[in-house]
N, C-alpha and C positions, 0 to 999 in steps of 0.2 A: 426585636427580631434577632438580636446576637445574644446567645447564651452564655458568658462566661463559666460559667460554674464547671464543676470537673465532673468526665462521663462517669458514666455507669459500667461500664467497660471498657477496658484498655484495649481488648482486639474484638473486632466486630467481622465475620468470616460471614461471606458472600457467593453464589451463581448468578454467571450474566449469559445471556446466549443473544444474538441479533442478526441482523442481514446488514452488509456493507457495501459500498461501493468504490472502487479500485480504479486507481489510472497513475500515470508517468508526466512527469516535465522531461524533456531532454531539450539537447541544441544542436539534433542531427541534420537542421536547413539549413545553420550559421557554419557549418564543419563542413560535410561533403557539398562540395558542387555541383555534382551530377544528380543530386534527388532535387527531383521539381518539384513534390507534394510529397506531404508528409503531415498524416492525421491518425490520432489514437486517440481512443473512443473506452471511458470506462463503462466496467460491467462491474454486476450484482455479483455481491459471494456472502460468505456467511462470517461469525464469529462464536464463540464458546467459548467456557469456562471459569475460572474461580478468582474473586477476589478479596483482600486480605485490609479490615482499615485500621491501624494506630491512631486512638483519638486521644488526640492530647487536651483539649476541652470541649465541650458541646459546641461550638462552634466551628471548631478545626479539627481536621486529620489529616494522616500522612497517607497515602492508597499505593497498593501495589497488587500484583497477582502476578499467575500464569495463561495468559487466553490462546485458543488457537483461532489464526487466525485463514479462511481460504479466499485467497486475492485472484482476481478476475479483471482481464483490459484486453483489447483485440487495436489493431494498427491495421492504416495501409498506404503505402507509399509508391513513391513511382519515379523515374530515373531515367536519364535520358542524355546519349553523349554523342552531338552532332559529326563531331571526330573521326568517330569507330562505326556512326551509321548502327549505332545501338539506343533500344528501350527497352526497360523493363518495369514489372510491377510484381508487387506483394502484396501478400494478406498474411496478416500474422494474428493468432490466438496464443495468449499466455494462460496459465492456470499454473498459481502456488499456494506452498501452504508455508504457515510460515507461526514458529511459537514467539509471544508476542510478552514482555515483562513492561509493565507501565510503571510509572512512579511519578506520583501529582501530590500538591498539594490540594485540599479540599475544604474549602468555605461551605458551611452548612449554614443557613437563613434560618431561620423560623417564618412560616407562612400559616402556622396555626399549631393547635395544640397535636396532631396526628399529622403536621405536612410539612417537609423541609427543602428547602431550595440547594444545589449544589452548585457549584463555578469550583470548576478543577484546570489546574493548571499544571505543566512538567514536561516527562521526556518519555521514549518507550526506548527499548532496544527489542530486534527481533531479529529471528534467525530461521533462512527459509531451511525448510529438511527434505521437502519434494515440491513438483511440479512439472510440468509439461507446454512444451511451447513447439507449437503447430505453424508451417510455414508455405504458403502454396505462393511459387511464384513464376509467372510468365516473363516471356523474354522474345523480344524481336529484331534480328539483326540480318546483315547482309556479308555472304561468303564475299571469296575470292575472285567468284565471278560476276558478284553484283546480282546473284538471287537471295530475295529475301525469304529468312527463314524463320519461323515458329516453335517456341520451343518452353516446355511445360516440366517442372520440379516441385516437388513435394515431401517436404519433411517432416519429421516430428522428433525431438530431441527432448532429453533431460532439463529440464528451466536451469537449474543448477551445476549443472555437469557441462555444458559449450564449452567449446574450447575458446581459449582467449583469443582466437584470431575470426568466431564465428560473431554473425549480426546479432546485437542484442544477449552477449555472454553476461550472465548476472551475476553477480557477488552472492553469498551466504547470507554477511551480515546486514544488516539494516537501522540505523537510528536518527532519530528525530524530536521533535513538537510535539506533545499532546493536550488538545485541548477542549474543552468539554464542557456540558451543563448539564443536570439531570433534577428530578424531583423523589423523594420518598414522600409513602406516604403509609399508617401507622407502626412505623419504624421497621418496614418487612419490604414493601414493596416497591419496584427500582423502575425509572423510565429513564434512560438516558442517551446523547446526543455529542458522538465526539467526532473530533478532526484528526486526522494526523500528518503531519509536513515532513515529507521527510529531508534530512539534513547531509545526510553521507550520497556520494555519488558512489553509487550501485553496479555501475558499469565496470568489465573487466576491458583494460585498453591496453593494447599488446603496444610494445614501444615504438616509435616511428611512424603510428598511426597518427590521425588527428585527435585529437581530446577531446570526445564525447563528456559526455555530463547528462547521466538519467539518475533522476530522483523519484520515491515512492510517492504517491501522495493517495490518502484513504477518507472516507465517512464514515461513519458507524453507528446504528441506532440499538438499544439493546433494553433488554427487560432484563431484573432480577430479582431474586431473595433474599434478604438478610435474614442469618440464622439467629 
């Protein structure tokens, strides 16, 4: 099942295209005080584009590409300060897009004479360029005179663009874990199945704030062609 012998070709050039699914770790219940709940929830987005393999023998290569990548995750939180005689609650939707450079190492199996096993292993870096993050949030509190009052905002800002003092300002860059398995099959056609953990805290923290800490974390399933 392991081929030693040397390929047939030094660069093997690829399309991968799939559907992913997108979500966050943070540690915004251990940091603020005042959010009581606090739940984000991944959502489906897509993936595209080309990849590049150095094989250094029939059984190993080196993989890299360009993919793009469109990330998808919704939140909702709620807060509440017996103090000030205040609650509040949000709903937040994110959408980015984000070009995504993978680099793994790649174990090729033999599982027959037209079928080959992969276990890829490495890092990505990625760099979001757009996005959109939607924010509808209620608020319930009491004046000066002890009437309670009702009160409803609505936003929508740049994913990339928040200022560092806004909820959930994001970084550009992104890097992580890539981790994967996939199958070909008569040397053209691509199924594959990756992770991605991400590693860098993403969050922008204005100084004197508390020390957030959000990380990416992705799935990825994807079809391709080997040319």
């Amino acid at each position: 099942s392991i081929d030693t012998s040397a390929p047939d070709k030094t660069l093997t050039f690829g399309l991968r295209a799939g559907l992913n699914s997108s979500g966050i770790s943070n540690n915004y219940l251990s940091q603020l005080p005042e959010l009581i709940q606090g739940n984000f929830y991944w959502r489906m987005g897509g993936q595209a584009g080309a990849v590049v393999d150095l094989n250094i023998r029939r059984y190993f290569a080196i993989e890299t590409g360009l993919l793009w990548d469109f990330r998808k995750y919704e939140g909702s939180l709620m807060a509440a300060n017996a103090d000030e005689d205040y609650m509040g609650s949000m709903f937040l939707r994110a959408r980015a897009h984000y070009l995504n450079i993978p680099a793994m190492a790649s174990f090729r199996l033999n599982l027959g004479e037209q079928t080959k096993w992969h276990l890829d292993a490495g890092v990505y870096y990625a760099y979001g360029i757009a996005g959109k993050r939607e924010t509808d949030q209620y608020y319930a509190f009491s004046d000066i005179d002890g009437q309670l009052i009702f009160d409803h905002d609505k936003t929508s800002t740049k994913y990339f663009k928040a200022d560092q003092k806004d909820f959930l300002a994001i970084k550009h860059a992104d890097f992580g874990l890539r981790l994967g398995t996939g199958m070909t099959f008569f040397n053209r056609y691509f199924i594959g199945v990756y992770y991605q953990h991400g590693l860098r805290n993403v969050v922008k923290n204005p100084s004197g704030a508390p020390k957030i800490t959000v990380r990416n974390r992705n799935w990825n399933v994807s079809l391709g062609y080997n040319f």
